[in-house]
C-alpha positions as a Markdown table, in Angstrom:
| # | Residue | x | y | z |
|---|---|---|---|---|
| 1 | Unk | 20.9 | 19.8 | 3.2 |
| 2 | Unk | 18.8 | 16.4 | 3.0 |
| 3 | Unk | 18.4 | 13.5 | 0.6 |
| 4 | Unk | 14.8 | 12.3 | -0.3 |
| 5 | Unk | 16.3 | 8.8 | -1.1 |
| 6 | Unk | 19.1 | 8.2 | 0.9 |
| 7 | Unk | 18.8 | 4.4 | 0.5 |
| 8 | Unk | 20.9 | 5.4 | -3.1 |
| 9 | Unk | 23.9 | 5.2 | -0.8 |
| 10 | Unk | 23.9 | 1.6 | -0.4 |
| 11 | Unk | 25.0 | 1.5 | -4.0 |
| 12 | Unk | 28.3 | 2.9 | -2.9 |
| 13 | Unk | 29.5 | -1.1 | -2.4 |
| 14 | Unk | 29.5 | -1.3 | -6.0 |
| 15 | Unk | 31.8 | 1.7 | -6.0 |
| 16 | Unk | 34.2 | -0.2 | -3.4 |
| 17 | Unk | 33.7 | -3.1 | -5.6 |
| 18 | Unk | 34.7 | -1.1 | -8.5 |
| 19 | Unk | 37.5 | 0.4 | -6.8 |
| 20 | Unk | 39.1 | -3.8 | -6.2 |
| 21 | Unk | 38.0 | -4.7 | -9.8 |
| 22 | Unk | 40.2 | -1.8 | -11.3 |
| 23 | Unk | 43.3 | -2.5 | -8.7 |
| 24 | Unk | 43.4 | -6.4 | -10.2 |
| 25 | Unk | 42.5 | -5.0 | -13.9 |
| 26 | Unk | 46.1 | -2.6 | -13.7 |
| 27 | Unk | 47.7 | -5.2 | -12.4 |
| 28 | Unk | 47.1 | -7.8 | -14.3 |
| 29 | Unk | 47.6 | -5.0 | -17.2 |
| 30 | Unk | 50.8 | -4.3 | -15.9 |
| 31 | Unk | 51.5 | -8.1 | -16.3 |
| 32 | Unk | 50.7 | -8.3 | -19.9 |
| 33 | Unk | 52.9 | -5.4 | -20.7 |
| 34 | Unk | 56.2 | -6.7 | -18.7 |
| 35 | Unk | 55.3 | -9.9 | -21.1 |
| 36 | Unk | 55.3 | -8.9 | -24.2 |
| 37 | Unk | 56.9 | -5.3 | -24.6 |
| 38 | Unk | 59.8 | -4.3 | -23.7 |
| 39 | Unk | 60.0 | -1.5 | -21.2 |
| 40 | Unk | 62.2 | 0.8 | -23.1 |
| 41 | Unk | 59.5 | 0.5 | -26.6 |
| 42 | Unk | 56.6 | 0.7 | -23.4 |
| 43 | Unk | 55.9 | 4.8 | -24.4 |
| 44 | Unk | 56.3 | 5.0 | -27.5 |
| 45 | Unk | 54.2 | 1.6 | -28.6 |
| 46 | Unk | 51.4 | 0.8 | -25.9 |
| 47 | Unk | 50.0 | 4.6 | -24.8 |
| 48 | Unk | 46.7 | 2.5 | -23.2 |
| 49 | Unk | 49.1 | 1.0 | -20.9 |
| 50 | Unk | 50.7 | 4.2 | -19.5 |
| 51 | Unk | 50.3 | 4.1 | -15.9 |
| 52 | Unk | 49.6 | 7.9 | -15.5 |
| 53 | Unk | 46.9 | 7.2 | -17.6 |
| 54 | Unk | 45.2 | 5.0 | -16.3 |
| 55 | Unk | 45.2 | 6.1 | -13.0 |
| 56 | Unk | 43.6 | 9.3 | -14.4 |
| 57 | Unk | 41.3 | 7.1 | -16.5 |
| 58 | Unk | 40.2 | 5.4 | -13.5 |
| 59 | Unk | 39.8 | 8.1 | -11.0 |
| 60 | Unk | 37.7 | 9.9 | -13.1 |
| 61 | Unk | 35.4 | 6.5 | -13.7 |
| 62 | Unk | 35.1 | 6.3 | -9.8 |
| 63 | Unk | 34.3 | 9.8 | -9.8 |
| 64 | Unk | 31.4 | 9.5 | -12.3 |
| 65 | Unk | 30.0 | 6.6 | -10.3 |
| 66 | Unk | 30.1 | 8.4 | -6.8 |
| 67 | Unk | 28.3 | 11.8 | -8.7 |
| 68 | Unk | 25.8 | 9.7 | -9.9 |
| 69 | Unk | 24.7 | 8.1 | -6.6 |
| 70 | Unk | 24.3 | 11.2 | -5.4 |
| 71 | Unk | 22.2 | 12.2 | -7.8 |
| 72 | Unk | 20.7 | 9.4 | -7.2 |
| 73 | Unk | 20.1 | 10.3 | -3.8 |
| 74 | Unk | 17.9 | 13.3 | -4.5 |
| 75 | Unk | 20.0 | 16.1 | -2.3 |
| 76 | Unk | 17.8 | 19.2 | -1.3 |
| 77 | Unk | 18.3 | 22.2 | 0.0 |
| 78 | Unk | 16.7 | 25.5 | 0.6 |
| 79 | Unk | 12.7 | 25.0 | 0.9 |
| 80 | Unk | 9.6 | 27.2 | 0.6 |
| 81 | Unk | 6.3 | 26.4 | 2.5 |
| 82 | Unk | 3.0 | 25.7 | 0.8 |
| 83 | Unk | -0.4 | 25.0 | 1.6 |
| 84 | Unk | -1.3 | 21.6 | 1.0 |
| 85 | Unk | -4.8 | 20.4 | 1.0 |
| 86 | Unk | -6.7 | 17.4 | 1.5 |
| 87 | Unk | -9.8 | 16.0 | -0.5 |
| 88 | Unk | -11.1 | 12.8 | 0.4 |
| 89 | Unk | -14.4 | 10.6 | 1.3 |
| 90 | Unk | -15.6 | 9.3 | 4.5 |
| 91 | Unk | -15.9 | 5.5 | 4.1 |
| 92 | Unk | -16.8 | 3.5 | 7.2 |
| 93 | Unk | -16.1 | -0.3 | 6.6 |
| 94 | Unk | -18.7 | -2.3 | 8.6 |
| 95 | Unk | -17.9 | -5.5 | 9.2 |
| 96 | Unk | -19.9 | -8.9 | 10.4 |
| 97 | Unk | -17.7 | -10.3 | 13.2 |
| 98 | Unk | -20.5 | -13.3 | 14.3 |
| 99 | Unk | -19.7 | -16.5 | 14.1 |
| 100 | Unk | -20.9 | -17.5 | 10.9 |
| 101 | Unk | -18.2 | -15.5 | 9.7 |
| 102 | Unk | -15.9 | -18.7 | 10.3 |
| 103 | Unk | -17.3 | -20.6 | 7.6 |
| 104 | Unk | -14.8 | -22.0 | 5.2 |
| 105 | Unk | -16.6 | -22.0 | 2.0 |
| 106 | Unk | -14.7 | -18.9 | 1.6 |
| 107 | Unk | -11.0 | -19.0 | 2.0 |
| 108 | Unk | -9.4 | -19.5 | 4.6 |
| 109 | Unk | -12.8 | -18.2 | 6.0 |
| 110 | Unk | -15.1 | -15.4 | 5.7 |
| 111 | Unk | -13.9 | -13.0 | 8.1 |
| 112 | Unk | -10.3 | -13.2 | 7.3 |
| 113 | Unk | -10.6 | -13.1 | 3.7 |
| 114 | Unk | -12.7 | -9.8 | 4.6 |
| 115 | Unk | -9.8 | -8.3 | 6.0 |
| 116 | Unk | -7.5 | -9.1 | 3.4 |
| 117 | Unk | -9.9 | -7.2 | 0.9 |
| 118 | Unk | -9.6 | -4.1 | 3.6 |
| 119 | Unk | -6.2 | -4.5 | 3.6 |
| 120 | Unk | -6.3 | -4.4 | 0.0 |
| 121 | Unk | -8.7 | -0.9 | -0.1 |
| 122 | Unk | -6.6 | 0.6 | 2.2 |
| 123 | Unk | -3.8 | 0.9 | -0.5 |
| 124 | Unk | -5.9 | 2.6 | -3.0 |
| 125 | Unk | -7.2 | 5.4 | -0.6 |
| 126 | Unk | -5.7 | 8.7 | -1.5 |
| 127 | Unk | -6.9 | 11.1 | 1.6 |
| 128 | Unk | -9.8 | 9.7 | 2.1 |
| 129 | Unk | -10.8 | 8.9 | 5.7 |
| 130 | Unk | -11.9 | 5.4 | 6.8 |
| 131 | Unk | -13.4 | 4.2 | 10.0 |
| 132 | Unk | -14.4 | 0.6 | 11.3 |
| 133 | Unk | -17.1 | -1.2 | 12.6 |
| 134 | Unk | -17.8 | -4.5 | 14.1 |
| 135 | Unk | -21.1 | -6.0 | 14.4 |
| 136 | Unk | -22.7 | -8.9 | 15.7 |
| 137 | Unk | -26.2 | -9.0 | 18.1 |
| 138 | Unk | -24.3 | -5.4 | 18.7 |
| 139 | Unk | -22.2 | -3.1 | 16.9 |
| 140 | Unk | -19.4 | -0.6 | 18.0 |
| 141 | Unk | -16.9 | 1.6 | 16.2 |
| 142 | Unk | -13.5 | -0.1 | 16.1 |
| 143 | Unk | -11.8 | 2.5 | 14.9 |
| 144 | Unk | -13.1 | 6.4 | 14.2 |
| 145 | Unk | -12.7 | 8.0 | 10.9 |
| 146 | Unk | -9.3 | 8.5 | 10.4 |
| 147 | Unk | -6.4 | 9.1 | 7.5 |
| 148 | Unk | -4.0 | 7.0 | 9.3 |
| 149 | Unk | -3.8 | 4.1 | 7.8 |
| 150 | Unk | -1.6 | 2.3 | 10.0 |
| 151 | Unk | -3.4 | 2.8 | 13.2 |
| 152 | Unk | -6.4 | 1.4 | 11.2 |
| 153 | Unk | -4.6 | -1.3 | 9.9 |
| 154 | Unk | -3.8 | -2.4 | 13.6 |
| 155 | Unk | -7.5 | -2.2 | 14.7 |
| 156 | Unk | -8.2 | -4.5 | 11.6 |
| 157 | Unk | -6.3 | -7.1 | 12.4 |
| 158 | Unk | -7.3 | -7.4 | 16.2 |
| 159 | Unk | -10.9 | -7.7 | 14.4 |
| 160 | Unk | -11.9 | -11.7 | 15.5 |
| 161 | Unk | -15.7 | -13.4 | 16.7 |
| 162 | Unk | -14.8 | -12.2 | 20.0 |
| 163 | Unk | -14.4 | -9.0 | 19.2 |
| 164 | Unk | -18.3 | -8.3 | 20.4 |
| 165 | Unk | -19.2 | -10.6 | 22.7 |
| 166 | Unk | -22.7 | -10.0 | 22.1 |
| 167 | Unk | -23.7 | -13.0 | 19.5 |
| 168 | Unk | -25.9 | -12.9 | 17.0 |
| 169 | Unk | -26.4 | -10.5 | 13.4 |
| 170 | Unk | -27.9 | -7.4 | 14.2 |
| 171 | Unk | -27.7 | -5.5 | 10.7 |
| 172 | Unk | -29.8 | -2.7 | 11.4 |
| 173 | Unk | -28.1 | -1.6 | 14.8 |
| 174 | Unk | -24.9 | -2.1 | 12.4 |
| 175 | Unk | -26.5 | 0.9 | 10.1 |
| 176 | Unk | -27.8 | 3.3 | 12.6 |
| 177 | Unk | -24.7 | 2.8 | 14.3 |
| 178 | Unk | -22.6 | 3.8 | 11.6 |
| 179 | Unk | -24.4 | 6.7 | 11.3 |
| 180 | Unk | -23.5 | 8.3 | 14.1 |
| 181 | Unk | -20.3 | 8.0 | 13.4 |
| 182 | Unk | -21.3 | 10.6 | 10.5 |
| 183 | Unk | -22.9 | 13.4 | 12.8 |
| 184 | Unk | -20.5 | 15.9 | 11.8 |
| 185 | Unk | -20.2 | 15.6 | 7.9 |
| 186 | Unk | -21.8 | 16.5 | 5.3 |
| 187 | Unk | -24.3 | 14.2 | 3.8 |
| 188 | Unk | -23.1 | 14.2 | 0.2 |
| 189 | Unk | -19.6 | 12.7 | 1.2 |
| 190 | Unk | -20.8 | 9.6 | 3.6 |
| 191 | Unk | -20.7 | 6.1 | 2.4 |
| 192 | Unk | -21.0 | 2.8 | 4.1 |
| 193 | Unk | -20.1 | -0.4 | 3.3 |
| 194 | Unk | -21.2 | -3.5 | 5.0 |
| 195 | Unk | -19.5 | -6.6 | 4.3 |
| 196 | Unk | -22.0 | -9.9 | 5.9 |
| 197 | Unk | -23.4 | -13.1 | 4.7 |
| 198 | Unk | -26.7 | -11.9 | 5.1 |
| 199 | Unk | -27.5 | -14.0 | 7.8 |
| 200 | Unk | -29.7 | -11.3 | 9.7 |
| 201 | Unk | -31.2 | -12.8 | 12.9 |
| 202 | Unk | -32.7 | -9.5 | 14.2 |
| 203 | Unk | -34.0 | -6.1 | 14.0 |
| 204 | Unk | -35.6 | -4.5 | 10.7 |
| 205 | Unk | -31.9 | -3.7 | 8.5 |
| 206 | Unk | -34.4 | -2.3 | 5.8 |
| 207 | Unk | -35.7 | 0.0 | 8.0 |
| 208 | Unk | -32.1 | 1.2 | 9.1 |
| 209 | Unk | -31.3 | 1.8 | 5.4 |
| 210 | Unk | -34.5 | 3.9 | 4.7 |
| 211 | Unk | -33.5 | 6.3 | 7.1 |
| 212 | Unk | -29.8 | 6.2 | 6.0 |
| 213 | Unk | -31.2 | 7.3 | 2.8 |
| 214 | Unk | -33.2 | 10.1 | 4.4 |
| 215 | Unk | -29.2 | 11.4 | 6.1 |
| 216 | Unk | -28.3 | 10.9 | 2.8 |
| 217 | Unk | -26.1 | 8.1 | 3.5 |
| 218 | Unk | -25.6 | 5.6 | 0.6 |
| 219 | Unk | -24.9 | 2.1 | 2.1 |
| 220 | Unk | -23.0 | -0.5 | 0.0 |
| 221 | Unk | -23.5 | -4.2 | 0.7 |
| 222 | Unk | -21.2 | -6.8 | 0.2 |
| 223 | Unk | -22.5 | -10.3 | 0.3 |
| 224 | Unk | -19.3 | -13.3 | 1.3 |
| 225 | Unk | -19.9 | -16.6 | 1.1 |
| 226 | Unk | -22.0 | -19.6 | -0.9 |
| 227 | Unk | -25.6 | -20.4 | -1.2 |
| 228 | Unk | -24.8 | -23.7 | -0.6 |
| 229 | Unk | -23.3 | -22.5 | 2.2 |
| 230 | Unk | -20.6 | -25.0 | 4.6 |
| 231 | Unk | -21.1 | -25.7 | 8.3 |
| 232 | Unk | -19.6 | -23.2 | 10.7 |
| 233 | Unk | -16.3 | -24.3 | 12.3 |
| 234 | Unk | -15.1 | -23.4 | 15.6 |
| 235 | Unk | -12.5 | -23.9 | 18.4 |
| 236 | Unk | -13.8 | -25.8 | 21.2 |
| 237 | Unk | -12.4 | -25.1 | 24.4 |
| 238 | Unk | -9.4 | -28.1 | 24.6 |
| 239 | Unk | -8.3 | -26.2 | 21.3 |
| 240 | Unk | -9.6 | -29.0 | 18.9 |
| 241 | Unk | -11.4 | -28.2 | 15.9 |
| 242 | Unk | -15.6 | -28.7 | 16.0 |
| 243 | Unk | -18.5 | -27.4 | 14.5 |
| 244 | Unk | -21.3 | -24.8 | 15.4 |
| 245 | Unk | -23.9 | -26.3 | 17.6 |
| 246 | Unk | -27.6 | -24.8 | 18.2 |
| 247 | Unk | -29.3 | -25.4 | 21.3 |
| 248 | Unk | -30.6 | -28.5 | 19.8 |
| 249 | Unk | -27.7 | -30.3 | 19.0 |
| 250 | Unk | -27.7 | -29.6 | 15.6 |
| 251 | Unk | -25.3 | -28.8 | 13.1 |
| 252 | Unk | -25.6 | -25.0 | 11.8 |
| 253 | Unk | -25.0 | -24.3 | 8.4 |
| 254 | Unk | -24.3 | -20.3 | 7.0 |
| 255 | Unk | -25.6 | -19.8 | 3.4 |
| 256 | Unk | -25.1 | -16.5 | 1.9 |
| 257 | Unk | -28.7 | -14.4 | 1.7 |
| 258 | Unk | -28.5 | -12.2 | -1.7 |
| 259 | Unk | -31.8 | -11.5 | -1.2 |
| 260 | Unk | -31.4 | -9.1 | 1.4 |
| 261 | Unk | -28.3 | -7.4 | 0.8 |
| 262 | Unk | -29.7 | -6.6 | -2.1 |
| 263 | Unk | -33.0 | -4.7 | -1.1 |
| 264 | Unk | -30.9 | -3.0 | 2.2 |
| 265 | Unk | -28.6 | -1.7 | -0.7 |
| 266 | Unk | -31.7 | -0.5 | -3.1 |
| 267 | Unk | -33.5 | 1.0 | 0.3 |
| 268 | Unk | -30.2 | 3.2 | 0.8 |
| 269 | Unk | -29.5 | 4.0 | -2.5 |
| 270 | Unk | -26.4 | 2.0 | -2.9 |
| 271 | Unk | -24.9 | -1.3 | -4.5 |
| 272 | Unk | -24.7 | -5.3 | -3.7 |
| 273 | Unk | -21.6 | -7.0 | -5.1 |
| 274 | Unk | -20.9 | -10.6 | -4.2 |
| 275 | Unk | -17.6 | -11.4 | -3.4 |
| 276 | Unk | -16.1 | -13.7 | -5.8 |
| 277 | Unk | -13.1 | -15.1 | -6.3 |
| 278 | Unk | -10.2 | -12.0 | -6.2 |
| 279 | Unk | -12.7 | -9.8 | -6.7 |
| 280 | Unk | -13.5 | -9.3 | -3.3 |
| 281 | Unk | -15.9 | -5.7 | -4.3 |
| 282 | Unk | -14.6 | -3.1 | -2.7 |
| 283 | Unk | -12.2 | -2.2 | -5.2 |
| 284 | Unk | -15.2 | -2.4 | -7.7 |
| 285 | Unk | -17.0 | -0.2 | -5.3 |
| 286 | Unk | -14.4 | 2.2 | -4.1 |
| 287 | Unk | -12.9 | 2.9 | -7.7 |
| 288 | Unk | -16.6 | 2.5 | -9.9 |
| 289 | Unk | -18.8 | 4.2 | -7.1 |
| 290 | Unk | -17.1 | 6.3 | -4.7 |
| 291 | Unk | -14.7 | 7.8 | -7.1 |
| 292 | Unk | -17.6 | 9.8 | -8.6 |
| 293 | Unk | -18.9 | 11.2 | -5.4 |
| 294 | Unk | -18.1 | 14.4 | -4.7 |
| 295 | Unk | -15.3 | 14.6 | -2.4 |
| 296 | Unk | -14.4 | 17.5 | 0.2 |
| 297 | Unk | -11.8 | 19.2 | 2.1 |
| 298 | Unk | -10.8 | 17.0 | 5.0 |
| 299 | Unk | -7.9 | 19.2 | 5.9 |
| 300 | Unk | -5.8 | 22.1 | 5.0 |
| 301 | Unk | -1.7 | 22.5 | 6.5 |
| 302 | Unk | 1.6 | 23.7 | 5.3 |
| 303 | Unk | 4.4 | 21.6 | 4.3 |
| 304 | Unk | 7.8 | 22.2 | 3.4 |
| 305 | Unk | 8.7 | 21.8 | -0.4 |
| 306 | Unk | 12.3 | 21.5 | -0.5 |
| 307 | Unk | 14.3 | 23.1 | -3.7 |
| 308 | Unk | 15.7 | 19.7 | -6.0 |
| 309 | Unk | 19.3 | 19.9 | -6.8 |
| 310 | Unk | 20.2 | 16.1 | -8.3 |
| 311 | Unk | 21.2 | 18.4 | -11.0 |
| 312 | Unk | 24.1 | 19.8 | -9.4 |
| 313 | Unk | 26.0 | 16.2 | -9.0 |
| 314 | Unk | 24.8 | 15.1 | -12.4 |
| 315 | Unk | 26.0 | 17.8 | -14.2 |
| 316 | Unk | 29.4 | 17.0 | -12.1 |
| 317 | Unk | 29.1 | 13.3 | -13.3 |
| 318 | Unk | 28.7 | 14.0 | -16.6 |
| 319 | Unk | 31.6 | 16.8 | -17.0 |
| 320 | Unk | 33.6 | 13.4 | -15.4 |
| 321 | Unk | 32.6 | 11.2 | -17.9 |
| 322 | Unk | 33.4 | 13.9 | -21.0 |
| 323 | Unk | 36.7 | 14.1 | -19.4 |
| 324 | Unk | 37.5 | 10.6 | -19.0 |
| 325 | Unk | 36.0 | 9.9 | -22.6 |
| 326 | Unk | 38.4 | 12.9 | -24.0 |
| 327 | Unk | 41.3 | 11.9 | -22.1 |
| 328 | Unk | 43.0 | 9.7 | -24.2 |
| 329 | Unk | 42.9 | 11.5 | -27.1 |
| 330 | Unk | 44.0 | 14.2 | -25.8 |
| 331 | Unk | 47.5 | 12.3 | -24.4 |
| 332 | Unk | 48.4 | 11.0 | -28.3 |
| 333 | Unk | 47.8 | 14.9 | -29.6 |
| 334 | Unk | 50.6 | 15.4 | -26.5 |
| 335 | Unk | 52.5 | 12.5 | -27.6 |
| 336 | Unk | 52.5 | 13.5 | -31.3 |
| 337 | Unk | 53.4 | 17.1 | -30.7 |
């Protein structure tokens, strides 16, 4: 036997509790009755405060409670095995990790307001595989496609600027990279979805996203941050708090480029969404885009579904209760006879 919600048991302090509130309720019962009846008028006058009675009355209240936590607690036993399959996409998150992705006009910056939105995705997948990407003046798979979320989760929140040490935006390595990571499926369930500010300082990413379109991968861009943009802060090396440099000495401001997500998501026959406030985009995308994909069979296996038999110590609970409810009725027919 097993219990699929064995927390339930915790309620058994209010049972204990219960079981001290009823001791000081008879006593202080007991204290009324010595007051004002007389002990030898006590039978035939106060029947509620017959101390047989009670006691039953009680015992069968303590009873129903303990029946019902079990209930409660789901018990199972006995079990047949079925096959249980699992139907999913194949979403690889790609995400900017350069050092633009620091800037604050998004907070409480870019990047980690990005993984907040992952985190956010991740609780809306329902067997669909995810994998991760970084990508900077390289890109490398994090984290392979996968439908544990928790192992993902971890790799997510290592995710930093350092994380390739390469610097620089390289968006079209980012795209042919992620493809690769999609040599074994089928092309009608691949999706990518690249979350950057645009800021593309090398290679052809339009380019990358025709041919993703050829593989029949739909890519989904993501634009975070402001076209006003805010200048990039940093950690210098004493630990104090500076701001982004080029090799001239001047400040360097990010500004989010539209623009281009938007044709690299038209060239691969996806989306651009802006992130905006809560609504980061992919939730829009995931649950407006993705949903109507076709999905396919990631895995099959068999798992044990165990018989349900709550009904067994409810049943019990409730024949308690009738009892209790009938009990004192049932002492005055006695009484009367």
């Amino acid at each position: 036997m097993r219990f699929a919600q064995g927390e339930m048991f915790h309620w058994f302090w209010v049972v204990i509790a219960l079981v001290f509130f009823l001791l000081w309720a008879n006593k202080r019962q007991d204290k009324i009755r010595d007051k004002f009846i007389a002990s030898n008028l006590f039978k035939d006058v106060a029947l509620n405060f017959h101390g047989h009675l009670r006691r039953y009355q009680n015992i069968l209240i303590l009873m129903v409670f303990i029946f019902s936590i079990i209930a409660l607690a789901r018990p199972q036993w006995g079990f047949q095995w079925r096959e249980v399959k699992r139907q999913g996409l194949d979403i690889i998150v790609v995400i900017d990790t350069s050092k633009s992705m620091l800037t604050q006009d998004v907070r409480p910056n870019r990047l980690e307001r990005t993984k907040l939105a992952v985190q956010d995705l991740l609780k809306k997948l329902k067997g669909d595989r995810i994998g991760l990407m970084a990508f900077a003046g390289n890109a490398f798979l994090v984290c392979p496609l996968t439908v544990d979320y928790g192992g993902y989760l971890l790799s997510l929140n290592d995710l930093d600027v350092a994380t390739v040490p390469r610097g620089g935006t390289n968006i079209e390595e980012a795209i042919e990279e992620a493809m690769k990571g999609y040599q074994d499926v089928a092309s009608k369930y691949k999706a990518v979805i690249i979350v950057t500010d645009g800021d593309n300082l090398e290679g052809d990413p339009l380019k990358a996203a025709r041919l993703a379109k050829e593989k029949g991968v739909k890519v989904y861009t993501i634009g975070i941050g402001t076209k006003e943009g805010e200048l990039i802060q940093i950690e210098s090396q004493n630990g104090q708090r500076d701001f982004l440099k080029d090799d001239q000495g001047n400040f360097v401001k990010s500004r989010l480029n539209e623009s281009l997500l938007q044709e690299i998501a038209l060239a691969a026959d996806g989306i651009y969404v802006k992130s905006s406030g809560a609504e980061f985009g992919l939730d829009y995308i995931y649950e407006h885009e993705l949903s109507s994909l076709e999905k396919r069979e990631i895995e099959s296996s068999k798992e044990k579904r165990f018989y349900e038999r709550f009904q067994i110590p409810l049943t019990i609970a409730f024949i308690f209760l009738l009892i209790e409810t009938c009990l004192l009725s049932i002492y005055r027919k006695q009484k009367a006879v």
